[in-house]
C-alpha positions in Angstrom: -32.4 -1.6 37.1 -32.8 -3.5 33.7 -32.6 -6.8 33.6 -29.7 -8.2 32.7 -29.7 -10.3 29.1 -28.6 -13.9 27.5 -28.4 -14.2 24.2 -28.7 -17.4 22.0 -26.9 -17.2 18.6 -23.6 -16.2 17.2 -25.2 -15.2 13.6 -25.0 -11.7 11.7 -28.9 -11.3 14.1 -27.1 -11.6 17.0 -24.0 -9.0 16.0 -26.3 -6.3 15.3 -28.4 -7.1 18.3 -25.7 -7.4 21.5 -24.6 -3.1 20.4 -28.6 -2.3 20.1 -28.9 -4.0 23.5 -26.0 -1.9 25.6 -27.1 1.2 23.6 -30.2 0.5 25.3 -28.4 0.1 29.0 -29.1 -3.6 29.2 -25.9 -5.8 30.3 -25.4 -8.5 28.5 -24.2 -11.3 31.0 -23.6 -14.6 28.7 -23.9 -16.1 24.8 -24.9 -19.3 23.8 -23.2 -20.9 20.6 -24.0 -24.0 18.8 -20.5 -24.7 19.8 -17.7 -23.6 22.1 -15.5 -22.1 19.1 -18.7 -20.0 18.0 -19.8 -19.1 21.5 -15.7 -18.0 22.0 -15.6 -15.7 19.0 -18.7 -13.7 19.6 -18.2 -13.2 23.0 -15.0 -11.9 22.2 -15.9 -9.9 19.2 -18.9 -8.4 21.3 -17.0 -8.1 24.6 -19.5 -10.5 26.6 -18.4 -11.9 30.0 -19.7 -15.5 29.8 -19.7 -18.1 27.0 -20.9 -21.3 26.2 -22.3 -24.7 24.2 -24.5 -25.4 26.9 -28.2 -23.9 27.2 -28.6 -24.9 30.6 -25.3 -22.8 31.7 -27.1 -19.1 30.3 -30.3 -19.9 31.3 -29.4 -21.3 34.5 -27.3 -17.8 35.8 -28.9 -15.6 38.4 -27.8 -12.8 36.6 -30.2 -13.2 33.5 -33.8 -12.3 33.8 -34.1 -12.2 30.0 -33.2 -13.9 27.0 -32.8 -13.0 23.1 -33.1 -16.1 21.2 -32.0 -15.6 17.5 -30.6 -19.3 16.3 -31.5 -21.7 13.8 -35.4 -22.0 13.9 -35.4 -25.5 14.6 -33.7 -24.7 17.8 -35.5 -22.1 19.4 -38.6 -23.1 20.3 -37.7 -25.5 22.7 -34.9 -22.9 24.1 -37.9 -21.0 24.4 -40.6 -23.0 26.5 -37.2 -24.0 28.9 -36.6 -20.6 29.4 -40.1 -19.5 30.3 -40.3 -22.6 32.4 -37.4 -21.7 34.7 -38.7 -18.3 34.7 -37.0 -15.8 31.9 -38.4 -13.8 30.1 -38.2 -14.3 26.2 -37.8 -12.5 23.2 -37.6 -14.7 20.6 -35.8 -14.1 16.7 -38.0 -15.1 13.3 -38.6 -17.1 12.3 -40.4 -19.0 15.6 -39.1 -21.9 13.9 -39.7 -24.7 10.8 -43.5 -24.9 11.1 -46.7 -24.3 13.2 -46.2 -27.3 15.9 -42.7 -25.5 17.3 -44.6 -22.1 17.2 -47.4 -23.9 19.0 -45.3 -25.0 21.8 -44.1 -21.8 22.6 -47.9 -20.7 22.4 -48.2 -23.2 25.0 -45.3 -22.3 27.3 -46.2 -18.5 27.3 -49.8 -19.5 28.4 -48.5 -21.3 31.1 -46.6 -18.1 32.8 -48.6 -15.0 31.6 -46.4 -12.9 34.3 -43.7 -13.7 32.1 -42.7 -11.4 28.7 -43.0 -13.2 25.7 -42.6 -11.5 22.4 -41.5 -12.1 18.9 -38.7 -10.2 17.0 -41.0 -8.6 14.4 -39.8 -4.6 14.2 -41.5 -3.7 11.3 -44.7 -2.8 13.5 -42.6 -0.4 15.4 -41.7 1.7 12.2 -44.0 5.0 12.0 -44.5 3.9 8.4 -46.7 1.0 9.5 -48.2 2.2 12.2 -49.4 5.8 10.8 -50.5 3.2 8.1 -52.3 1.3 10.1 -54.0 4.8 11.8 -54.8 6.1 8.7 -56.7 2.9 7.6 -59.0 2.7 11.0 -59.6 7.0 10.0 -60.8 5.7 7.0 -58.2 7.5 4.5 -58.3 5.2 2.1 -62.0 4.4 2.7 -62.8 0.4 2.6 -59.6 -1.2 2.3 -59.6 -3.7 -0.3 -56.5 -5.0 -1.5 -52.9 -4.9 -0.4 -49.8 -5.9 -2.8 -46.6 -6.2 -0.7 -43.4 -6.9 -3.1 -39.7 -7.1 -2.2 -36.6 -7.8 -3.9 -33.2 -8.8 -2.4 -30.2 -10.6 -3.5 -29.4 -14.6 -2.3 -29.5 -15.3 1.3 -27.1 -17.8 1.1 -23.5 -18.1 2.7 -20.6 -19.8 1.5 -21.5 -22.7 3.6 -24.3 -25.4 3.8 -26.1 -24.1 7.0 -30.5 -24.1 8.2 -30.8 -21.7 5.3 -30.1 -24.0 2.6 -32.8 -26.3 4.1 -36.5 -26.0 3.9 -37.2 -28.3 6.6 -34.9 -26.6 9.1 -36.7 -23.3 8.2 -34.7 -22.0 5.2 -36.2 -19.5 2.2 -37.5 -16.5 1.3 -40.8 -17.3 2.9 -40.1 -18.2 6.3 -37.8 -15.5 6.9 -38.8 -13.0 5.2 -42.4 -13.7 4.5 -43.2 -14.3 7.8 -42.5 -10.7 8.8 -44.7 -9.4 5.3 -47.9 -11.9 6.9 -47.0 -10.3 10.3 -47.0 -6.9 8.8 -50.1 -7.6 6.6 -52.3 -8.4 9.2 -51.1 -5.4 12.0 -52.3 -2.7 9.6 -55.5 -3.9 8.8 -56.2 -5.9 11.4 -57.6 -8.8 9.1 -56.5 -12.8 9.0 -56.1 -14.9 6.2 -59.3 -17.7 5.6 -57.3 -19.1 2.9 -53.8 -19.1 0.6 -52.9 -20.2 -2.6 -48.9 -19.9 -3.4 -46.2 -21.2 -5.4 -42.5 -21.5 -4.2 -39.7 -22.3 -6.8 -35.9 -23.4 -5.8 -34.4 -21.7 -8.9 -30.6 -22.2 -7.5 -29.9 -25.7 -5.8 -26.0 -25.5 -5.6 -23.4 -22.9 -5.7 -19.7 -22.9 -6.5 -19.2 -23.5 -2.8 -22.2 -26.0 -1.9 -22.4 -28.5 -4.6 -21.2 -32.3 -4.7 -24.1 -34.2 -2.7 -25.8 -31.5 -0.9 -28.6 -29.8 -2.8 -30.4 -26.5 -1.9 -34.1 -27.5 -0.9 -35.1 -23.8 0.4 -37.2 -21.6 -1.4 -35.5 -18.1 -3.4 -38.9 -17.4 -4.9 -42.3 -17.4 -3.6 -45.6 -15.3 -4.6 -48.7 -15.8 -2.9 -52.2 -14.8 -2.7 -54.6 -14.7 0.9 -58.0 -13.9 0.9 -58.9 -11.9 4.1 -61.2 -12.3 6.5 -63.9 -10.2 5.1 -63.7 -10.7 1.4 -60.6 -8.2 0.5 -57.5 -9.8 -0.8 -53.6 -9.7 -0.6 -50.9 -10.8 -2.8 -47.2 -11.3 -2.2 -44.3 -11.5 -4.2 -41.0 -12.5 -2.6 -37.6 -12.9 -5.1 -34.3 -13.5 -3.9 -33.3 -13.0 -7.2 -32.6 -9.5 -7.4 -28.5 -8.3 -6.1 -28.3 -4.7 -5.6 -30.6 -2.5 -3.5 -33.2 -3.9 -0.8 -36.9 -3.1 -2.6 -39.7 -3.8 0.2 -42.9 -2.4 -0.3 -46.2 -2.5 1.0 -49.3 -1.3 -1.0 -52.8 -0.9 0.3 -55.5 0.3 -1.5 -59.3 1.2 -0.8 -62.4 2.5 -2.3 -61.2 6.4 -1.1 -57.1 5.9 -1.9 -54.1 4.0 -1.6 -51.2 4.1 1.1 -47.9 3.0 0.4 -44.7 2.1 2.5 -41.3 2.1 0.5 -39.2 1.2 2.6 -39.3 3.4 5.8 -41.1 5.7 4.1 -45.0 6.4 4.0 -46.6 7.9 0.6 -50.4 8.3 0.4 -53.0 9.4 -2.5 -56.7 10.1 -2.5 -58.9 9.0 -5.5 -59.1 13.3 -6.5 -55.6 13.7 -6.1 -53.2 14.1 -9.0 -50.2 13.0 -7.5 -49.0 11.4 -3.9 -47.8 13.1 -0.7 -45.1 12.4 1.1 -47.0 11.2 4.7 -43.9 10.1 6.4 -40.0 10.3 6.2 -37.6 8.2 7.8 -33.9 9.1 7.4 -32.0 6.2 7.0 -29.3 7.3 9.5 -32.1 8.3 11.9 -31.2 5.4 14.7 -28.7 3.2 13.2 -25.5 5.1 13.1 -26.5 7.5 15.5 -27.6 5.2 18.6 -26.9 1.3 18.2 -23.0 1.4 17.1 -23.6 -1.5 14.9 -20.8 -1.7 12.6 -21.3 -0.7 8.9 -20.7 -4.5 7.9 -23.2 -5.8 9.7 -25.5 -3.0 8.8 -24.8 -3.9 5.0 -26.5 -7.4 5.8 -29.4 -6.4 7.6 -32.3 -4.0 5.3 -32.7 -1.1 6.8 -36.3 -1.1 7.9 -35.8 -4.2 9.6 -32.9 -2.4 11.5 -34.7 0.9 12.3 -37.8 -1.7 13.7 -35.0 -3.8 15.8 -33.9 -0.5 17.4 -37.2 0.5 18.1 -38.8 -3.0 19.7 -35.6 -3.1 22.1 -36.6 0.4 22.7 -39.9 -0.6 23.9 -39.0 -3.3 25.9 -36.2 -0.7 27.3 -39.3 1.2 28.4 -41.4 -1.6 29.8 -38.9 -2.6 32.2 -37.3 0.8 33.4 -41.0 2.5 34.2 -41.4 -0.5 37.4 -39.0 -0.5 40.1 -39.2 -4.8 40.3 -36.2 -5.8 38.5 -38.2 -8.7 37.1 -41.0 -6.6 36.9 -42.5 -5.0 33.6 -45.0 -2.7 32.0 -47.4 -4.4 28.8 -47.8 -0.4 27.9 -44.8 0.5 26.4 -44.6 -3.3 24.3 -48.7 -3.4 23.4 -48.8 -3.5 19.6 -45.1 -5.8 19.8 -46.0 -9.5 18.4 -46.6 -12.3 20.6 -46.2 -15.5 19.9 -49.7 -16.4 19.1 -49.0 -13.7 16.3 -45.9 -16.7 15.3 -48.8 -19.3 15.3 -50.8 -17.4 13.2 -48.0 -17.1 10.9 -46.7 -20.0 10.9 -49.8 -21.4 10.0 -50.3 -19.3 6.8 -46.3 -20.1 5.8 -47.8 -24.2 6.2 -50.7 -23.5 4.1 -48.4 -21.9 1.6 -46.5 -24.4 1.2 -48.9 -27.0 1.0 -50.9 -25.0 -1.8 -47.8 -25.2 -3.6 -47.5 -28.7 -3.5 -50.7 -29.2 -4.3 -52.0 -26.1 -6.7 -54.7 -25.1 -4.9 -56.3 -23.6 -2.4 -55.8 -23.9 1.2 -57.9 -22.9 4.2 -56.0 -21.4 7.5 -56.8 -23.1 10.2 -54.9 -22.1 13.4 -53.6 -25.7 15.2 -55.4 -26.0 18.6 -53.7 -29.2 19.9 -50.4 -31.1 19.6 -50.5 -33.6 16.6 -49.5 -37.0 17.7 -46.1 -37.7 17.1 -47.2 -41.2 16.1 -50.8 -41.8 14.8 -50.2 -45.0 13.7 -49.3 -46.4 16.2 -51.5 -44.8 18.2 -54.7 -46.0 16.6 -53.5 -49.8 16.6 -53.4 -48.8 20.1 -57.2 -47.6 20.3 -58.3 -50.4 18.4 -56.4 -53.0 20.7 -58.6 -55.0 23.5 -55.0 -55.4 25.5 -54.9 -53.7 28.3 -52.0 -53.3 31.1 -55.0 -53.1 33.7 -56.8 -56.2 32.9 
């Protein structure tokens, strides 16, 4: 028996999501919704049983063993560590949230309750692009990897509305939402981290026709950045929201034997002899979407097609890793292995902090992977240290 699902959201995520789910055989028992209007529409729209405002009231049902969390970053994380702690299981939306401390405590949370499945919504490393990609550079087809250029072009992510998007500190821009699934991606084929970053991220468009007066646009709608690997190699991204037409995502890698490039779905290679590239891998674009989730074709339109087919395929996987044990809250790590976790969100929300603080500062940041909590207060909390009072004396 699958387990059965609660989702968090009511965003164009969670639409395409809840029809990938039951295509998959999971029954989708409740919805959260920031509030009860939201909560009401989607679960009518998406033919859900059970609505609500109220976190407790999903997570709290004895017919939910696991829970998609795709809201505002700033609220997920701690939907997140309350979910593990009453024991669901969580797959969690990116990005994990605003910065590295709310991607930390769900590091924390998931440590506490290893038993318990906690993954991270990156498809991309599902896509047979990435992962023959990844293959090939471990054969050695491209020899020793040296640089990687990764470079996509989309229109504005903005709605009509003032909403988390339009603000950085919520988790807004280019970067977090989209470049957090280009580090992700970066580091799963060649298996290297970032030592250090140096970016620069521009707010070109601060108001629109429909969000002006008082209210300005702090996210980022261009970024391009540079991280210099572990072991000496380099990669540099370029991220504009600038561009209204046709999705471009592409991701270049190139070595001291070849190159191998993902457009897209798609997978091209070329060896230093050859005169032209070969076609290593084709993805149809109608290969899962229209076929198998029965997302409509307006929610498609929102939601790049690589990042749809990788969707489809995670939820796939985690199909698998509960149907092969006969526990209902059991599951297999198997079928899920090469998913991100979210010490993978730590990790890149880490880098997405170091960006941001090159930026402010021009230059170059080291990486370095939070271990502890910061205090909430540090003030305060050295006058404390430094004070002889104490309530025991």
């Amino acid at each position: 028996m699958q387990p059965g699902i609660g989702v968090f959201g009511t965003g164009t995520a969670v639409r395409c999501l809840v029809p990938i789910l039951k295509s998959c055989g999971f029954e989708v028992q409740a919805i959260w919704g920031r509030t009860k209007d939201l909560a009401e529409d989607a679960a009518r729209d998406l033919n859900i049983p059970f609505c609500t405002n109220k976190v407790d009231d999903v997570l709290l049902r004895k017919d939910v063993d696991l829970v998609f969390i795709s809201c505002p970053p700033h609220l997920q994380s701690p939907i997140a560590v309350k979910a593990l702690g009453i024991g669901k299981h969580v797959i969690c939306g990116t990005p994990a949230g605003p910065g590295q401390t709310d991607a930390f405590k769900m590091v924390n949370g998931a440590r506490y309750y290893p038993s318990l499945m906690s993954l991270m919504c990156y498809g991309l490393r599902f896509l047979p692009a990435f992962t023959k990609m990844r293959t090939l550079i471990n054969d050695g087809y491209i020899g020793d990897f040296n640089v990687c250029e990764v470079r996509v072009q989309c229109g504005s992510m903005l709605k009509e509305d003032f909403d988390w998007m339009c603000d950085e500190l919520m988790g807004g821009g280019i970067l977090n939402t989209i470049g957090g699934a280009v580090i992700d991606i970066i580091s799963f084929v060649t298996n290297q981290r970032a030592s250090k970053v140096h970016g620069l991220l521009k707010t070109f468009t601060q108001q629109t026709t429909k969000i002006n007066g008082i209210r300005k646009i702090t996210s980022d709608d261009f970024c391009s950045f540079q991280m210099e690997l572990q072991n000496g190699s380099c990669a540099i991204v370029t991220l504009n929201n600038h561009v209204p037409g046709q999705f471009v995502h592409e991701v270049l890698t190139c070595g001291t034997r070849g190159r191998l490039i993902a457009r897209g779905a798609d997978l091209y290679g070329q060896k230093c002899e050859a005169h032209k590239e070969e076609l290593i891998y084709h993805d149809p674009v109608n290969l899962l979407d229209v076929q198998k989730s029965n997302v409509s074709g307006n929610i498609r339109a929102d939601i790049p097609i690589p990042y749809l087919k990788g969707l489809i395929r995670l939820i796939d996987s985690v199909k698998d890793a509960f149907k092969s044990v006969a526990d209902r809250h059991g599951w297999s790590k198997t079928p899920v292995s090469q998913a991100a976790t979210f010490e993978d969100a730590l990790y890149i929300q880490t880098v997405i902090d170091a960006v941001r603080k090159s930026s402010h500062s021009g230059e170059w940041v080291k990486v370095k992977i939070m271990t502890e909590e910061p205090d909430p207060n540090p003030f305060l909390s050295a006058a404390v240290r430094r004070s002889t009072f104490s309530l025991y004396s």
